[in-house]
C-alpha positions as CSV (number, residue, x, y, z in Angstrom):
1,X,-118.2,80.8,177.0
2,X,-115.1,80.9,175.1
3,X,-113.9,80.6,171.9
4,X,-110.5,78.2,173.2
5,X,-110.3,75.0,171.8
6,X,-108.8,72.0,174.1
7,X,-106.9,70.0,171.9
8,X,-106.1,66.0,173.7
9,X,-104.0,63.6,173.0
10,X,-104.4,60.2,174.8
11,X,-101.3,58.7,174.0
12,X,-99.8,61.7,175.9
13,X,-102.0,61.3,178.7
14,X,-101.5,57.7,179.2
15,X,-97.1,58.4,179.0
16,X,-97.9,60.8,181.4
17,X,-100.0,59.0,183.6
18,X,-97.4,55.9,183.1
19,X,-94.8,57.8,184.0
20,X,-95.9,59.5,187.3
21,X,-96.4,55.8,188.3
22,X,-92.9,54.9,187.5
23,X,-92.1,57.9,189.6
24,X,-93.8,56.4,192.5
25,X,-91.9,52.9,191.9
26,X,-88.8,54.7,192.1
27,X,-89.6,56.9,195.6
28,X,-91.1,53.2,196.3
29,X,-87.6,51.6,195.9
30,X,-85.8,53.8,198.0
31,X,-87.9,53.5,201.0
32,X,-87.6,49.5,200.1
33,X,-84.1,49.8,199.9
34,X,-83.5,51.7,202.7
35,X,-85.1,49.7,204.9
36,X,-83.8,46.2,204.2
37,X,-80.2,47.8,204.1
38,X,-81.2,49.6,207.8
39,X,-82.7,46.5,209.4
40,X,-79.8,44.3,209.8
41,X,-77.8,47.3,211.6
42,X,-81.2,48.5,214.1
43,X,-79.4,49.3,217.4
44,X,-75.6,49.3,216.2
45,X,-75.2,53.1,218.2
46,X,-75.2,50.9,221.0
47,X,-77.3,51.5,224.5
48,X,-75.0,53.5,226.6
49,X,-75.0,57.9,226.6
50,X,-73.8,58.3,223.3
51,X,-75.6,55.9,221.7
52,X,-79.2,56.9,223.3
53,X,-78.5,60.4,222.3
54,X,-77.6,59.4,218.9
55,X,-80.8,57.2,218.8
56,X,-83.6,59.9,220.7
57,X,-81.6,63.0,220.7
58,X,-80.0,64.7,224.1
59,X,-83.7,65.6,224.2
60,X,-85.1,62.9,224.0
61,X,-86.9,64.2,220.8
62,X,-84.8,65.3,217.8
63,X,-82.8,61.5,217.1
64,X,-82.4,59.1,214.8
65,X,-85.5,57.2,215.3
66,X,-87.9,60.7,215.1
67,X,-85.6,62.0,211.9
68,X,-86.1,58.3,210.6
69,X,-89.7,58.0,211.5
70,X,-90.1,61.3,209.4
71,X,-88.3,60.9,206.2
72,X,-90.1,57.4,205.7
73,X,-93.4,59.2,206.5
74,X,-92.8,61.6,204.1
75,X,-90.9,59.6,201.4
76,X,-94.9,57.3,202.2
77,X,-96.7,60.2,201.3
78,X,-94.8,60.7,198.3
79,X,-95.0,57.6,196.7
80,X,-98.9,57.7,197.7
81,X,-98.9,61.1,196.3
82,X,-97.0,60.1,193.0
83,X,-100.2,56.6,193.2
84,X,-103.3,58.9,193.2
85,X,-101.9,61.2,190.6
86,X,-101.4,58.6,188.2
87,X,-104.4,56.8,188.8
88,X,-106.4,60.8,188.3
89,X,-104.0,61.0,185.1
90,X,-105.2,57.6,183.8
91,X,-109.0,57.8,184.7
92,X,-108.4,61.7,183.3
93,X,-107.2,60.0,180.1
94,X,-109.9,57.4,179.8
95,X,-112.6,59.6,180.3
96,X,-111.4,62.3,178.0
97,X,-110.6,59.5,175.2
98,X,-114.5,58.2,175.6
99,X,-115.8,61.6,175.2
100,X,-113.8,62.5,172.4
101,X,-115.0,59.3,170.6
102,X,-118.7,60.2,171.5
103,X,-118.3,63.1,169.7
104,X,-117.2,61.7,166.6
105,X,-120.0,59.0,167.0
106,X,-122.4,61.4,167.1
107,X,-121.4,64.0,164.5
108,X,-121.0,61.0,162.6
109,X,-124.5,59.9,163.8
110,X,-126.0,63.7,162.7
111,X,-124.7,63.2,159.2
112,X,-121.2,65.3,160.0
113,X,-118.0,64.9,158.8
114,X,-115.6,62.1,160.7
C-alpha cells in the first residue's frame, strides 16, 4: 500500500468530461458538413477515363471514393472515440463524487471530523 493521496475534484471531472463531448460535436460537424456540401456535387469528375480514375484510381483501388470512404470512417471512429471517453469521464466523475461523499458520511457517522 502506499502512502499517496488522490486528491478529486468533480467540478474538474465533469469540464473535462463536458469538454471531450464538445470535442466529439466538433469532429461530428465536420463529417456533417462535409457531407451535405459533397452530396450535391457526387459524380461531377464525370464518367469517362479521367473521371473513373479520379473516382477509383488507375487501379481501380486508391480513388476518391476509397480515400473518401476512409477519412469518414476514421473521422466515425473519432467522434465515437471522443463519445465513449466522455461518457467513461462522466460515469468516472459520478462514481468518484459518490464515494467521496460516502466517506464523509461515514466518518461523520463514526463520530469523525466533516
Amino acid at each position: 500500500m502506499t502512502d499517496e493521496n488522490v486528491e478529486f475534484d468533480s467540478g474538474l471531472f465533469f469540464k473535462a468530461a463536458d469538454a471531450t463531448g464538445r470535442v466529439r460535436d466538433r469532429i461530428q460537424g465536420v463529417l456533417d458538413t462535409l457531407a451535405t456540401s459533397t452530396s450535391s456535387r457526387e459524380g461531377c469528375w464525370g464518367s469517362d477515363t479521367l473521371g473513373r480514375n479520379f473516382f477509383c484510381g488507375p487501379d481501380g483501388d486508391n480513388g476518391y471514393e476509397s480515400s473518401r470512404e476512409n477519412t469518414v470512417d476514421n473521422a466515425g471512429s473519432m467522434a465515437t472515440g471522443m463519445k465513449n471517453l466522455s461518457t467513461g469521464q462522466h460515469e468516472s466523475a459520478v462514481l468518484l463524487r459518490d464515494m467521496e461523499q460516502g466517506n464523509r458520511d461515514g466518518l461523520r457517522g463514526r463520530g469523525g471530523r466533516g
